[in-house]
Biopython code that builds the backbone (N, CA, C, O; Angstrom):
import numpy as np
from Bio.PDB.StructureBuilder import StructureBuilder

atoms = [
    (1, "UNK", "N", (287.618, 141.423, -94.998)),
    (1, "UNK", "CA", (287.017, 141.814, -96.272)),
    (1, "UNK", "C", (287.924, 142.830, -96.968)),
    (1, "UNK", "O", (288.552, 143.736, -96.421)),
    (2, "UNK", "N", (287.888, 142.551, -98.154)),
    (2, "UNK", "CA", (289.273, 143.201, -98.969)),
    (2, "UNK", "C", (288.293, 144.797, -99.742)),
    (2, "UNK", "O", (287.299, 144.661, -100.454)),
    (3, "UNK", "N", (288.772, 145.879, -99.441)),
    (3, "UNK", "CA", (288.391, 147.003, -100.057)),
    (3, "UNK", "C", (288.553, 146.933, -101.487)),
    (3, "UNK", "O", (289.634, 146.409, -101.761)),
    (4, "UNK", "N", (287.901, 147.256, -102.475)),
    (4, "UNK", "CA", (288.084, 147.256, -103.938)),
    (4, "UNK", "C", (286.978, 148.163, -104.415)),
    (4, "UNK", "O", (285.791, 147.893, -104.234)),
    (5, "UNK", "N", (287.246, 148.844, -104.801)),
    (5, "UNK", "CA", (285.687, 150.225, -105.875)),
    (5, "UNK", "C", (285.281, 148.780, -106.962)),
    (5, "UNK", "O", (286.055, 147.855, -107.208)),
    (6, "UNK", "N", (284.281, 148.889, -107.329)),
    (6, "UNK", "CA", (283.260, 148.629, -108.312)),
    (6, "UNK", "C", (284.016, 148.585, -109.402)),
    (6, "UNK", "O", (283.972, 147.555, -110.073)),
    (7, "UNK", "N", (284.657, 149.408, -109.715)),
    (7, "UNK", "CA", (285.281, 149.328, -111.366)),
    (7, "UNK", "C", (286.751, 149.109, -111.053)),
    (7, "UNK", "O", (287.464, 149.245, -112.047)),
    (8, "UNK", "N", (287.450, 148.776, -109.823)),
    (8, "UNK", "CA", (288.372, 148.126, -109.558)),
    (8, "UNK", "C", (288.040, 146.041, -110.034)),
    (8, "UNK", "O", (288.671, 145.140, -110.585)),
    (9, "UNK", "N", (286.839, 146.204, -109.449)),
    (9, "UNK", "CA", (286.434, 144.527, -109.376)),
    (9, "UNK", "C", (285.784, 144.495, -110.958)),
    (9, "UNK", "O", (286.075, 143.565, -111.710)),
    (10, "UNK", "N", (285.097, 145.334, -111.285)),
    (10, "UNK", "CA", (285.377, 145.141, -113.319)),
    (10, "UNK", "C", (286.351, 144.843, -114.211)),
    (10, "UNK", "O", (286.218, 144.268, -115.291)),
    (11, "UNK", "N", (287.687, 145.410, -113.531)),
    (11, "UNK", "CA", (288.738, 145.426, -114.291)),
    (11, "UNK", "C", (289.084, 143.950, -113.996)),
    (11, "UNK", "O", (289.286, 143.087, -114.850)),
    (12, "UNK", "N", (289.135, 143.745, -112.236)),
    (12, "UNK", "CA", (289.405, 142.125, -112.298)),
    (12, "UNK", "C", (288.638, 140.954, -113.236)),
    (12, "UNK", "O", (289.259, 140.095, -113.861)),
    (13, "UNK", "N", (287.549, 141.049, -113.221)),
    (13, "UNK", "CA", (287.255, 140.581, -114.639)),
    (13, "UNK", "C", (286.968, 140.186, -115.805)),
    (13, "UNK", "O", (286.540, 139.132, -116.274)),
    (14, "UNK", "N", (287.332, 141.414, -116.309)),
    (14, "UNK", "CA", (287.643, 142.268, -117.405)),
    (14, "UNK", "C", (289.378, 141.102, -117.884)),
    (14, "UNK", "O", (289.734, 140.438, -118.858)),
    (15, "UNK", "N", (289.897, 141.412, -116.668)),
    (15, "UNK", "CA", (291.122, 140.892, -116.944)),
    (15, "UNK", "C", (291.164, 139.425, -116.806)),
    (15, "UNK", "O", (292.009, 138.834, -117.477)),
    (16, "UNK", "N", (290.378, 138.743, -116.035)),
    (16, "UNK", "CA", (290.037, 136.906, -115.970)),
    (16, "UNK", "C", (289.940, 136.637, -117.514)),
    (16, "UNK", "O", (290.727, 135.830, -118.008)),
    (17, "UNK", "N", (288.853, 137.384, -118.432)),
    (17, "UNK", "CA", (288.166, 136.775, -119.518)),
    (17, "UNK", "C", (289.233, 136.843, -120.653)),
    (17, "UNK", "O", (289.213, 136.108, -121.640)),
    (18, "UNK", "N", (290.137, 137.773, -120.415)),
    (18, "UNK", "CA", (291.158, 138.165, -120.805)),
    (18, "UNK", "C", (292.265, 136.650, -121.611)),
    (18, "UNK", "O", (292.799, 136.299, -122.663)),
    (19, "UNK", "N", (291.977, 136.108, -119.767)),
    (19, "UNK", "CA", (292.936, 135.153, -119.851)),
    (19, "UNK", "C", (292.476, 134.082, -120.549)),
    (19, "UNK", "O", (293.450, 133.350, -120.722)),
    (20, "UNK", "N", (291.339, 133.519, -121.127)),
    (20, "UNK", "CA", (291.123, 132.530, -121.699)),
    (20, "UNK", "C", (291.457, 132.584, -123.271)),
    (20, "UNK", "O", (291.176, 133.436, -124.114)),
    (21, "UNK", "N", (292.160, 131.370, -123.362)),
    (21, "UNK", "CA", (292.590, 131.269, -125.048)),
    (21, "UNK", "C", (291.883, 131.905, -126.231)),
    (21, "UNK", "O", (290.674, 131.749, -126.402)),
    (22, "UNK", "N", (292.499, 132.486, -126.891)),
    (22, "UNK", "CA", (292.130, 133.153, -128.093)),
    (22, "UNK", "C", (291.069, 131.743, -128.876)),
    (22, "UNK", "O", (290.140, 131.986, -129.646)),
    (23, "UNK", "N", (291.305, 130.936, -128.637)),
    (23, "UNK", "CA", (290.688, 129.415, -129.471)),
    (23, "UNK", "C", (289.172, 129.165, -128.952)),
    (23, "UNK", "O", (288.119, 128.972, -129.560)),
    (24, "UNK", "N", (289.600, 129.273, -127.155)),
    (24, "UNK", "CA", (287.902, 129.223, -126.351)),
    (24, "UNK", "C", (287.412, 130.331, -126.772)),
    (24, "UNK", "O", (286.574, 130.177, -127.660)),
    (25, "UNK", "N", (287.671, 131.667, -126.389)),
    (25, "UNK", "CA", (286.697, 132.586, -126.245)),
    (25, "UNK", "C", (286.261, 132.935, -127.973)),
    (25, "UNK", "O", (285.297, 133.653, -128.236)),
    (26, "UNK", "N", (286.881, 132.486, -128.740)),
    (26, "UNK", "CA", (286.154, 132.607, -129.998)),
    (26, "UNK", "C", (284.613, 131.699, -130.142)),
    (26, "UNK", "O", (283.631, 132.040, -130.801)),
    (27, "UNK", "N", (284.724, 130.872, -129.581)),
    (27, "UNK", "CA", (283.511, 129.491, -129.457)),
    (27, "UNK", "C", (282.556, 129.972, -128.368)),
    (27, "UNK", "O", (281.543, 129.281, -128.267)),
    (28, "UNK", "N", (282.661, 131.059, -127.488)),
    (28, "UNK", "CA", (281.813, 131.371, -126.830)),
    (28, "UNK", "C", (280.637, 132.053, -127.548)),
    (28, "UNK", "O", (281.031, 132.800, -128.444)),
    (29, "UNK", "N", (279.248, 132.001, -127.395)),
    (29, "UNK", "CA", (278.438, 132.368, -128.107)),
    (29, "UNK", "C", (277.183, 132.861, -127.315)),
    (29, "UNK", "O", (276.482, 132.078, -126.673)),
    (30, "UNK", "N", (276.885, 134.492, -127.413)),
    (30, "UNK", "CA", (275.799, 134.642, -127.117)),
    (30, "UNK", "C", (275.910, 134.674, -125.586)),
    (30, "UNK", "O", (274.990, 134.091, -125.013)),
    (31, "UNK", "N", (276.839, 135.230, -124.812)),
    (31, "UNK", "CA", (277.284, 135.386, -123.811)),
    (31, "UNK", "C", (277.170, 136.639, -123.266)),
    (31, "UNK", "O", (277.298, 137.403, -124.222)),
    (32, "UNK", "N", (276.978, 137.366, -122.130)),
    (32, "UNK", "CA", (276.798, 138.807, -121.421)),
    (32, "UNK", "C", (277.355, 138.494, -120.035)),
    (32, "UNK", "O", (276.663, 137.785, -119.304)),
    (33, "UNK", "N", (278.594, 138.969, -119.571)),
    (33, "UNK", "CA", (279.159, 139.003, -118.281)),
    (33, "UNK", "C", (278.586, 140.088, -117.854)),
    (33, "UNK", "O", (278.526, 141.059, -118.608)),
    (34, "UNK", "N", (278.126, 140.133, -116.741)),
    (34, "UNK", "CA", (277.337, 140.937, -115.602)),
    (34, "UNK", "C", (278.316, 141.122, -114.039)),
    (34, "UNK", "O", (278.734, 140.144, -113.419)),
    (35, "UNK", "N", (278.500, 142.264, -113.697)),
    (35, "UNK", "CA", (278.788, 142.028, -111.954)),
    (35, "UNK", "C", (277.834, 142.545, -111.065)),
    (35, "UNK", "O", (277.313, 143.636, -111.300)),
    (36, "UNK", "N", (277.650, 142.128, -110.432)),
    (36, "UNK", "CA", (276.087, 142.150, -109.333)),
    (36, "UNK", "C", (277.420, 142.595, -108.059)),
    (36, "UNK", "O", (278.563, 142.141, -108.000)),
    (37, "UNK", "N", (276.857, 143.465, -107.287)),
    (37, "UNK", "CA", (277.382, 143.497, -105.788)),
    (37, "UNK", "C", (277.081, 142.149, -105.220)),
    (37, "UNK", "O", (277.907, 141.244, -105.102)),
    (38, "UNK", "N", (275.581, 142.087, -104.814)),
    (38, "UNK", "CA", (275.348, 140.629, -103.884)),
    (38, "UNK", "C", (274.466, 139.801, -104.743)),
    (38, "UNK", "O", (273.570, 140.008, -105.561)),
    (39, "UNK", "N", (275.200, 138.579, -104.127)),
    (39, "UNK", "CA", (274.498, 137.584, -104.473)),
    (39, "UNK", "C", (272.904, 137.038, -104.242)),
    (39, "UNK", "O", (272.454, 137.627, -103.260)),
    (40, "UNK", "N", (272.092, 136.283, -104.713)),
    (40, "UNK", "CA", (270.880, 135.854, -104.568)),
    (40, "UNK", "C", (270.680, 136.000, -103.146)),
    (40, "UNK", "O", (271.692, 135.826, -102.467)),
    (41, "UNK", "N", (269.380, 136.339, -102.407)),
    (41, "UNK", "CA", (268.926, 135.971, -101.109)),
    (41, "UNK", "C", (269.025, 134.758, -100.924)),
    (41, "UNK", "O", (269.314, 134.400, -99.782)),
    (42, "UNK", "N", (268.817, 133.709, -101.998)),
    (42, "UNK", "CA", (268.805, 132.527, -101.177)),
    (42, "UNK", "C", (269.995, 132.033, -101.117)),
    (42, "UNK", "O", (270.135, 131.022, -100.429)),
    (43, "UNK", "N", (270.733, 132.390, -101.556)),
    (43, "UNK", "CA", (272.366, 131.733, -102.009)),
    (43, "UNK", "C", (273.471, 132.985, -101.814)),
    (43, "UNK", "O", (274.173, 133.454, -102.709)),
    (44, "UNK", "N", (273.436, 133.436, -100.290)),
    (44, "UNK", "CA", (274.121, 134.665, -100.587)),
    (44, "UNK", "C", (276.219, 134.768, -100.587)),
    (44, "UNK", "O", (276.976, 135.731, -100.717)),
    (45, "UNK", "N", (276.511, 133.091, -100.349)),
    (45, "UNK", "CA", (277.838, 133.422, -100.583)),
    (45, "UNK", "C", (278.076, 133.106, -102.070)),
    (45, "UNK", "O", (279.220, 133.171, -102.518)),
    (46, "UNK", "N", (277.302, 132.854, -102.648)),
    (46, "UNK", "CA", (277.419, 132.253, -104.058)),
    (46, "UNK", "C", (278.588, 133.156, -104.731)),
    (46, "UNK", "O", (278.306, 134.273, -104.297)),
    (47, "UNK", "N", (279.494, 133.274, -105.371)),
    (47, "UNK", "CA", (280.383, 134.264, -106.340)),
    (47, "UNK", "C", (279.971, 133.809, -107.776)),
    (47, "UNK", "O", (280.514, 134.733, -108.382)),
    (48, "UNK", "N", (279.524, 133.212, -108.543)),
    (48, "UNK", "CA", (279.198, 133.512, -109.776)),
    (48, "UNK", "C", (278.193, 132.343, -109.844)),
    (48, "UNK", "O", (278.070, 131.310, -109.185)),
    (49, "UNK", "N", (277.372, 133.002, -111.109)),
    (49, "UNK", "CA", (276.296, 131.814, -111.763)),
    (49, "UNK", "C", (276.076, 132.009, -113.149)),
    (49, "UNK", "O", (276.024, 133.153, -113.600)),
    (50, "UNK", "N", (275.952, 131.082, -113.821)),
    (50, "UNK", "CA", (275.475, 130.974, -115.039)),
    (50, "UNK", "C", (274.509, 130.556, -115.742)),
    (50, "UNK", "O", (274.390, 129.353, -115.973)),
    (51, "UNK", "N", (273.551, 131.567, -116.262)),
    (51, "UNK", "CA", (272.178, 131.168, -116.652)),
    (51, "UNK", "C", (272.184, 131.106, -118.356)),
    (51, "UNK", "O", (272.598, 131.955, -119.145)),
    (52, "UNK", "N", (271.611, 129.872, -118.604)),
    (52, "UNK", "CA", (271.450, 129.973, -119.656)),
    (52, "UNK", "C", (271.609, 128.611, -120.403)),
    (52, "UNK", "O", (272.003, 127.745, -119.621)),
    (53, "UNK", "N", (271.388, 128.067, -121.925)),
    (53, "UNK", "CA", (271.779, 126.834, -122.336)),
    (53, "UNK", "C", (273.029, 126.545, -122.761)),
    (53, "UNK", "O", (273.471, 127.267, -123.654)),
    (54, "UNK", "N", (273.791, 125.569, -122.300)),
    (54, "UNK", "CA", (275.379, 125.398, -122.250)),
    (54, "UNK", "C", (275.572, 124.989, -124.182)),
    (54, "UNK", "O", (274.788, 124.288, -124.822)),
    (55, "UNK", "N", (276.648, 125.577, -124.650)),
    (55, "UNK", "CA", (276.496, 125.178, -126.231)),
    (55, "UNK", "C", (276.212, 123.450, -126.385)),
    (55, "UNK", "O", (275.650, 122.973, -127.371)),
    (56, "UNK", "N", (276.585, 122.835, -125.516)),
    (56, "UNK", "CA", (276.250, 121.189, -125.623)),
    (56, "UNK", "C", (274.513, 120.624, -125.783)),
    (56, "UNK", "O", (274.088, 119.523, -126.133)),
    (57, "UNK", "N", (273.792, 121.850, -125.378)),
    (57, "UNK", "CA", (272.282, 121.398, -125.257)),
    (57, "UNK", "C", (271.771, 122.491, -126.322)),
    (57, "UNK", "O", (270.551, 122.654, -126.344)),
    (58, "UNK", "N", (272.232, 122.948, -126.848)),
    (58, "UNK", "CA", (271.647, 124.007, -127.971)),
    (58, "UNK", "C", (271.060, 122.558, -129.499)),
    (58, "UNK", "O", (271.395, 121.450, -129.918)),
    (59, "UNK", "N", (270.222, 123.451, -129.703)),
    (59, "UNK", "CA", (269.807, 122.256, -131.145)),
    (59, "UNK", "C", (269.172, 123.283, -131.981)),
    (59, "UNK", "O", (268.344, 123.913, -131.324)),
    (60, "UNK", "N", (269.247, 123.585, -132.927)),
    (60, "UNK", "CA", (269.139, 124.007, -134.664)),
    (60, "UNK", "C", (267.542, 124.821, -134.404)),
    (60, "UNK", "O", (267.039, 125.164, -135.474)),
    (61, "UNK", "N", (266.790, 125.129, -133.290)),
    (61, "UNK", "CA", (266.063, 125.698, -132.903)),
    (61, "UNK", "C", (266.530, 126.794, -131.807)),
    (61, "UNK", "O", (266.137, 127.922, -132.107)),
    (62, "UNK", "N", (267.132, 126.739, -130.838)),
    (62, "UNK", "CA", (267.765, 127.616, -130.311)),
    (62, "UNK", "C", (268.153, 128.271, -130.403)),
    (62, "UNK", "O", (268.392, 128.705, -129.276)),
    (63, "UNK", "N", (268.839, 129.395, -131.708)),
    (63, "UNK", "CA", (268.993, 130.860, -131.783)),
    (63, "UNK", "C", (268.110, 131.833, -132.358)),
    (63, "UNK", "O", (268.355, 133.001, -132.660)),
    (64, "UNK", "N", (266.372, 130.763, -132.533)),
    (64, "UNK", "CA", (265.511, 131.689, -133.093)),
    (64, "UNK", "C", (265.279, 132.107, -131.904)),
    (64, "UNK", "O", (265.024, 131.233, -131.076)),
    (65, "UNK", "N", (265.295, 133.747, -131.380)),
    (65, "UNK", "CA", (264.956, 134.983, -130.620)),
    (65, "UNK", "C", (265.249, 134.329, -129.409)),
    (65, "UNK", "O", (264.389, 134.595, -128.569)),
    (66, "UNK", "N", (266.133, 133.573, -128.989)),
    (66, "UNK", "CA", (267.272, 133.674, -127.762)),
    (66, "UNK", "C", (267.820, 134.680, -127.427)),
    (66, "UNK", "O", (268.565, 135.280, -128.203)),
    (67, "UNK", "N", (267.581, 135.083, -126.224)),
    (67, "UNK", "CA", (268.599, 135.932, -125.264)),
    (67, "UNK", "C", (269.727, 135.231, -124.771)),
    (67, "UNK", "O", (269.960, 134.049, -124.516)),
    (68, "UNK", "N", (270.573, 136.646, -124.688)),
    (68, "UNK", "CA", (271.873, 135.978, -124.376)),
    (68, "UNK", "C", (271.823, 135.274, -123.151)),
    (68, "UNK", "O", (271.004, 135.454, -122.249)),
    (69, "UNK", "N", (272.792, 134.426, -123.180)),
    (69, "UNK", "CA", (273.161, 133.495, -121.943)),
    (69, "UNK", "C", (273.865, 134.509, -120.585)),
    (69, "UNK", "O", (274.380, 135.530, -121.039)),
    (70, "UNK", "N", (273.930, 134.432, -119.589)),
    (70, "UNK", "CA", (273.895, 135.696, -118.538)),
    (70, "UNK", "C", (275.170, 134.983, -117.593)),
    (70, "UNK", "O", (274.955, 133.955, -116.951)),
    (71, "UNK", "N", (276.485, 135.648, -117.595)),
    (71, "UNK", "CA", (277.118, 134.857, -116.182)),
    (71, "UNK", "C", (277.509, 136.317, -115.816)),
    (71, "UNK", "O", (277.889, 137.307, -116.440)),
    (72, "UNK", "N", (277.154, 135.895, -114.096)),
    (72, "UNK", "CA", (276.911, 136.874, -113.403)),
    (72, "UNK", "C", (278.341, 136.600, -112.401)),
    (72, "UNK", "O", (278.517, 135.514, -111.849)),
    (73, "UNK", "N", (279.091, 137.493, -112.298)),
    (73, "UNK", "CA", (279.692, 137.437, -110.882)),
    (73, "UNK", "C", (279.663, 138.546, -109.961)),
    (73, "UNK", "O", (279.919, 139.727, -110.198)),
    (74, "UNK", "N", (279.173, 137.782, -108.438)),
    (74, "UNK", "CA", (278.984, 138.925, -107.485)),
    (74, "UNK", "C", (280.444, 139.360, -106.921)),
    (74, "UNK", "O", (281.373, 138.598, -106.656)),
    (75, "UNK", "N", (280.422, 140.456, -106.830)),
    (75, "UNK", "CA", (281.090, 141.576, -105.789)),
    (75, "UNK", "C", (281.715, 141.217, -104.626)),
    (75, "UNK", "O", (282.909, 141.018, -104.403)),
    (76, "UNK", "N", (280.380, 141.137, -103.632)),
    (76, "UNK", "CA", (280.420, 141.836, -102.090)),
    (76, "UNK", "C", (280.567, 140.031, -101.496)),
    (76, "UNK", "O", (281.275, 139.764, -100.525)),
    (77, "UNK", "N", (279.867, 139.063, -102.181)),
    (77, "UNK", "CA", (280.588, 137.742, -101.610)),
    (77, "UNK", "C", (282.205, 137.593, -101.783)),
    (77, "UNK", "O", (282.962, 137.236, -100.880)),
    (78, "UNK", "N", (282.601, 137.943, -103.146)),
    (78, "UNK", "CA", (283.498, 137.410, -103.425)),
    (78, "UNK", "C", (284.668, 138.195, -102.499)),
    (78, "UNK", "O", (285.676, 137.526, -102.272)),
    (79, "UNK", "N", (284.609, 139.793, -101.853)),
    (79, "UNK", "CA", (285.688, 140.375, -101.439)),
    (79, "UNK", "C", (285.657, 139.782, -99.815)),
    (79, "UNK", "O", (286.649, 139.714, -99.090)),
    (80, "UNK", "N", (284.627, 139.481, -99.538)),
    (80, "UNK", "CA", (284.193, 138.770, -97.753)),
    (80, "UNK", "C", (285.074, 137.711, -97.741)),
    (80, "UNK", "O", (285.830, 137.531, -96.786)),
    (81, "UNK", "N", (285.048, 136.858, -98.885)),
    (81, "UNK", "CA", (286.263, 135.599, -98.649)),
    (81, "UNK", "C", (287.673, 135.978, -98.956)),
    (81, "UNK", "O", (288.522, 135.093, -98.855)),
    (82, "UNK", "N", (288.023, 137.143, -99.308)),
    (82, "UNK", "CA", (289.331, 137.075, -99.493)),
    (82, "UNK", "C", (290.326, 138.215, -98.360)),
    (82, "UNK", "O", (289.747, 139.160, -97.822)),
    (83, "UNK", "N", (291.439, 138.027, -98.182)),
    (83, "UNK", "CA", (292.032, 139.127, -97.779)),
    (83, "UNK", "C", (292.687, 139.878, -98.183)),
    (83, "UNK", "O", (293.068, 140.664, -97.315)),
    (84, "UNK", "N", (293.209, 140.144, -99.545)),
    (84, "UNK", "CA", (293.832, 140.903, -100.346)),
    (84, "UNK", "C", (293.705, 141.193, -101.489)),
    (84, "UNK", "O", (293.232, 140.243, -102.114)),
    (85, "UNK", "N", (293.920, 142.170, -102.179)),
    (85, "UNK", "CA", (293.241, 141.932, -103.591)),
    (85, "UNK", "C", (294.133, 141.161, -104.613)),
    (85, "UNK", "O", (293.798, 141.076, -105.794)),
    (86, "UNK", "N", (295.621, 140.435, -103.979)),
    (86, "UNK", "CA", (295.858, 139.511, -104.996)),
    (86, "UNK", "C", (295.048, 138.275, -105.106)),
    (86, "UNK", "O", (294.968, 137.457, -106.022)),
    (87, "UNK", "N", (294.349, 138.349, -103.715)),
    (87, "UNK", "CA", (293.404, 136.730, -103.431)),
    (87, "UNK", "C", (292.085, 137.360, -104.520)),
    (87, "UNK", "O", (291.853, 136.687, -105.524)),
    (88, "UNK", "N", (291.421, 138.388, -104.330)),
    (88, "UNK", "CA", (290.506, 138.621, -104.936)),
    (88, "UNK", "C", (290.723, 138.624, -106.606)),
    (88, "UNK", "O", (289.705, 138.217, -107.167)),
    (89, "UNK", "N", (291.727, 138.960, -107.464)),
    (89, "UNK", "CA", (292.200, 138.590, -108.303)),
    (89, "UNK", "C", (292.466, 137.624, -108.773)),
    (89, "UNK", "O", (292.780, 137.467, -109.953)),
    (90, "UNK", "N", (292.393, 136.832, -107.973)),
    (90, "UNK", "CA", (292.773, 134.561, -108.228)),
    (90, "UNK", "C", (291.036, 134.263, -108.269)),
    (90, "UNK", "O", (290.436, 133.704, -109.187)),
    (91, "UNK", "N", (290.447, 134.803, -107.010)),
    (91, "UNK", "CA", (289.486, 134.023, -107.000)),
    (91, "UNK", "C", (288.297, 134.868, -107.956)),
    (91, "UNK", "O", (287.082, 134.687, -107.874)),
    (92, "UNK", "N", (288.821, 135.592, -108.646)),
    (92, "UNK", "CA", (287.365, 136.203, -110.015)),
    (92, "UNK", "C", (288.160, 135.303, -111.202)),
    (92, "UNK", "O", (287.471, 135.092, -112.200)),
    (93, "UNK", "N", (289.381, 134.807, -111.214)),
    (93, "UNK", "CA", (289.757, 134.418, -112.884)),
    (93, "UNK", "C", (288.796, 132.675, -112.486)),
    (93, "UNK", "O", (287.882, 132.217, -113.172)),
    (94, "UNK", "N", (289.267, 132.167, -111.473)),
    (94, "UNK", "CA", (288.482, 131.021, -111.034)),
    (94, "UNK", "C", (287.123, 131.371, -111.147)),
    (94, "UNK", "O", (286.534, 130.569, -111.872)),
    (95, "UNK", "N", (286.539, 132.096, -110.788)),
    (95, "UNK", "CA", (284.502, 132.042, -110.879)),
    (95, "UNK", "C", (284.669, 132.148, -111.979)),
    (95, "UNK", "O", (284.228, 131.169, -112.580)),
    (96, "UNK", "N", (285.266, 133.141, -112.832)),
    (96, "UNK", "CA", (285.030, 133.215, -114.222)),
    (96, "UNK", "C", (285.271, 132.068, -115.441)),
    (96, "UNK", "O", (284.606, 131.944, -116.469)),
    (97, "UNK", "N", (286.174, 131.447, -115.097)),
    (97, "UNK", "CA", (286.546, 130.371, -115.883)),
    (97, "UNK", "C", (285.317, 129.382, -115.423)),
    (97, "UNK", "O", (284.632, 128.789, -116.256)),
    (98, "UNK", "N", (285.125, 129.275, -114.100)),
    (98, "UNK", "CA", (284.024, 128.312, -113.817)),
    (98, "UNK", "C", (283.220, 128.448, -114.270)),
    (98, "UNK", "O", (282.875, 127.322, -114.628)),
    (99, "UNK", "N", (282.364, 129.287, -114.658)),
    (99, "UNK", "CA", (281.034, 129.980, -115.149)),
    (99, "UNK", "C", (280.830, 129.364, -116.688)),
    (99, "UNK", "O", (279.980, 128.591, -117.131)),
    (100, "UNK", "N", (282.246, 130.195, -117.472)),
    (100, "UNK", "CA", (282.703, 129.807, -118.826)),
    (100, "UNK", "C", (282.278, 128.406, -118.917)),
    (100, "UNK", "O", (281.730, 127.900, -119.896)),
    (101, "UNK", "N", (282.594, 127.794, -117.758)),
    (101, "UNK", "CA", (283.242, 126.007, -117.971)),
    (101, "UNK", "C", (281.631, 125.707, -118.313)),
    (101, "UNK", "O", (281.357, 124.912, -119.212)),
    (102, "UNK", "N", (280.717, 126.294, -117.651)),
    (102, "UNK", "CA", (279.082, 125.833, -117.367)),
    (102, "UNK", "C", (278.589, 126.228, -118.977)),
    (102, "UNK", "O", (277.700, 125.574, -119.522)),
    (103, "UNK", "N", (279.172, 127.200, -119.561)),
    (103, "UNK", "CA", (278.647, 127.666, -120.649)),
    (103, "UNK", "C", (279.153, 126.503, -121.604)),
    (103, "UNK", "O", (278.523, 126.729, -122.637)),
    (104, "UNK", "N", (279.717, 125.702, -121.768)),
    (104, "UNK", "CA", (280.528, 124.797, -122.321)),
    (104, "UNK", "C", (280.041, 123.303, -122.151)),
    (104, "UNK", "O", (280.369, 122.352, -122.861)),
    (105, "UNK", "N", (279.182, 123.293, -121.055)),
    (105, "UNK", "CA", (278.674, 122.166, -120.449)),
    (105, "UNK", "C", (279.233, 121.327, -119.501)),
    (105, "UNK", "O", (278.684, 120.308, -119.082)),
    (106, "UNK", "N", (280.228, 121.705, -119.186)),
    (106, "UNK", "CA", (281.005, 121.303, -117.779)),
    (106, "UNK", "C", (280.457, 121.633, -116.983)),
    (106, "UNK", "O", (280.181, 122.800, -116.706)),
    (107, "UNK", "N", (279.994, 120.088, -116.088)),
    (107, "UNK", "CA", (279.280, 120.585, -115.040)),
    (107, "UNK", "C", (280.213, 120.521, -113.688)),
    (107, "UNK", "O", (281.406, 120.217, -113.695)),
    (108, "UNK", "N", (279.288, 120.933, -112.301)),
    (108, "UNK", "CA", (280.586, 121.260, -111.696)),
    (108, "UNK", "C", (281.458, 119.965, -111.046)),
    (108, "UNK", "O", (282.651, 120.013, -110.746)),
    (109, "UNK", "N", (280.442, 118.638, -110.885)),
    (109, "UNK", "CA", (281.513, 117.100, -110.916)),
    (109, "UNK", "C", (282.554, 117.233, -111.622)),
    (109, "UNK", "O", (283.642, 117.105, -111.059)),
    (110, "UNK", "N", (282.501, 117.509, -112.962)),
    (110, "UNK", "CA", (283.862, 117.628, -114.129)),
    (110, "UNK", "C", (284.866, 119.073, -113.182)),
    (110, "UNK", "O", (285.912, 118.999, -112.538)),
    (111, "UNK", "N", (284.188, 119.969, -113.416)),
    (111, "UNK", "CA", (285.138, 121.191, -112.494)),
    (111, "UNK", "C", (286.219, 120.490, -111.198)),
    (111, "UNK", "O", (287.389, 120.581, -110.828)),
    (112, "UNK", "N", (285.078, 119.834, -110.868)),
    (112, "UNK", "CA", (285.883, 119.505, -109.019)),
    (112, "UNK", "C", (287.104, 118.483, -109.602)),
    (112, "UNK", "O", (288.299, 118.589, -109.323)),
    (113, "UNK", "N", (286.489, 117.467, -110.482)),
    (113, "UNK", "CA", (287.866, 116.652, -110.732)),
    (113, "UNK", "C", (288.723, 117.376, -111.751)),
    (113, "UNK", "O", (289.767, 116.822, -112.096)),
    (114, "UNK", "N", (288.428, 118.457, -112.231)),
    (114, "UNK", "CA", (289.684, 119.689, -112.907)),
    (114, "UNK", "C", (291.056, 119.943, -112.015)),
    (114, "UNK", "O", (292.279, 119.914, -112.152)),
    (115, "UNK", "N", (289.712, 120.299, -110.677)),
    (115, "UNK", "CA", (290.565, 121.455, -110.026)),
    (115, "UNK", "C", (290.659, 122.658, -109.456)),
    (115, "UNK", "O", (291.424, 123.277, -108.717)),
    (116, "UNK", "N", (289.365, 122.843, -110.182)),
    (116, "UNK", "CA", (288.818, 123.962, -110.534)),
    (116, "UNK", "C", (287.330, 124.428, -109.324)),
    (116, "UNK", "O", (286.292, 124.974, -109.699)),
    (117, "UNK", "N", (287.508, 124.202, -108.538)),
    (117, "UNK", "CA", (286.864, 124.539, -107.375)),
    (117, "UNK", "C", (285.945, 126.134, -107.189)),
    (117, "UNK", "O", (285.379, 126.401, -106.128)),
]
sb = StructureBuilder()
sb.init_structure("model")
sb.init_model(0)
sb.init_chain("A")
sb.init_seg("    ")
for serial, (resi, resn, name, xyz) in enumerate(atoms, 1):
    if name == "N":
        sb.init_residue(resn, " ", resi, " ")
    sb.init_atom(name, np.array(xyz, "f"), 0.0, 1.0, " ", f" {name:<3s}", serial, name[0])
structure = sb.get_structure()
């Protein structure tokens, strides 16, 4: 398990969301990145989730008094799988882009034949 402070693993990313094209992250809408230490009880290696309606299922009723859409990435799973913090650094731009991908309507069949694991 890779040591990292809390606002070490913010900055990671902080710096993932970073990386997505000036073109995507303009089209993102109504979005709130969250970092949770642990993941769900029932799902506790989980590293990120995304709650909310993907812009593909939104319809001309959906931004009356919608809350934002929520992607969460945990902490304390994500440093258990890695051993270094360059691994922990690969694997938050990956949850994060994955998450993104869900907000977009990519589900994770489309992800796996990405690549994007």
């Amino acid at each position: 398990m890779v040591e990292m402070s809390r606002a070490e693993f913010e900055g990671a990313v902080s710096d993932a969301l970073d990386l997505i094209p000036a073109e995507l992250a303009a089209q993102i809408d109504n979005v709130v990145v969250l970092v949770e230490d642990d993941a769900p009880d029932d799902e506790p290696e989980l590293l990120g989730l995304y709650e909310g309606v993907a812009l593909t299922e939104r319809d001309g009723w959906w931004a009356a008094g919608s809350l934002p859409d929520r992607i969460t990435i945990y902490r304390n799973p994500t440093l258990a799988i890695c051993e270094t913090v360059e691994e922990v650094v690969e694997e938050v731009a990956v949850t994060v882009v994955h998450e993104v991908a869900h907000h977009f309507g990519i589900d994770d069949e489309r992800l796996h034949e990405l690549g994007w694991d």
